[in-house]
N, C-alpha and C positions, 0 to 999 in steps of 0.2 A: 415491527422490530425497531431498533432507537436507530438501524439503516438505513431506514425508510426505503427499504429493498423487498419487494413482494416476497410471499410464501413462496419457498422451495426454491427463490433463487440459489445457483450454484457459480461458483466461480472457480473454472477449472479449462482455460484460455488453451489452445494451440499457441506454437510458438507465435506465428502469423497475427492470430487476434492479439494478443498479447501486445506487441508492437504497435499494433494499431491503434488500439485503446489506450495504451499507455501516452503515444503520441499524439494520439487527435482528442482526446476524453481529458487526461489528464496533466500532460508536462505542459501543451501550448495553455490549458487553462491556467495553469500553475505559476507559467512565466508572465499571465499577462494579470495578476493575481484576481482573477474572477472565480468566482467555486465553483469544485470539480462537482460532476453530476452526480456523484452518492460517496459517501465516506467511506471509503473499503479500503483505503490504504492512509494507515497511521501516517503522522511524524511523528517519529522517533531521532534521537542522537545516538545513533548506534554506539560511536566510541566512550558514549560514557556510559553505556552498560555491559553486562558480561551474556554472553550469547543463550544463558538459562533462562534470562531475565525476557528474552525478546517474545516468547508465545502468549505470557500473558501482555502485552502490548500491543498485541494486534486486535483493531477492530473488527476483522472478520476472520474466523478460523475454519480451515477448510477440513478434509477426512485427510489427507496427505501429508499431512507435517511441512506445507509452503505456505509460509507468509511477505506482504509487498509492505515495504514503508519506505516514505520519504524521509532523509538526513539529510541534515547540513555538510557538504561536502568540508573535510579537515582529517588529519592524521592524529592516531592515537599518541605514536610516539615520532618526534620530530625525527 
């Protein structure tokens, strides 16, 4: 796959993993800008899209209708 994410990987985190992996996998990677271990979570600018737009956007689509992306922190309307 273009996630270079083995056959039959699922991603479907307890709250707990979630957390953890978001914190030790991806945000400390993120802030120190080194790449994260596999691309499963887009950036997107969420406010300059409309919330229909967001599924095709996501690099990994799970069976539950939950997608994770990174945005640039800012407000739609001032």
């Amino acid at each position: 796959s273009s996630t270079g994410l083995p056959p039959g990987f699922r991603f479907y985190p307890t709250d707990e993993e979630l957390i953890v992996e978001l914190i030790v996998h991806y945000l400390r990677r993120r802030a120190a800008a080194a790449p994260c271990p596999a691309a499963v979570i887009a950036e997107v600018d969420i406010y300059k899209l409309d919330p229909w737009e967001l599924p095709s956007r996501a690099v990994f689509e799970g069976d539950n209708d939950e997608w994770y992306f990174f945005s640039p922190r800012d407000r739609k309307y001032p």
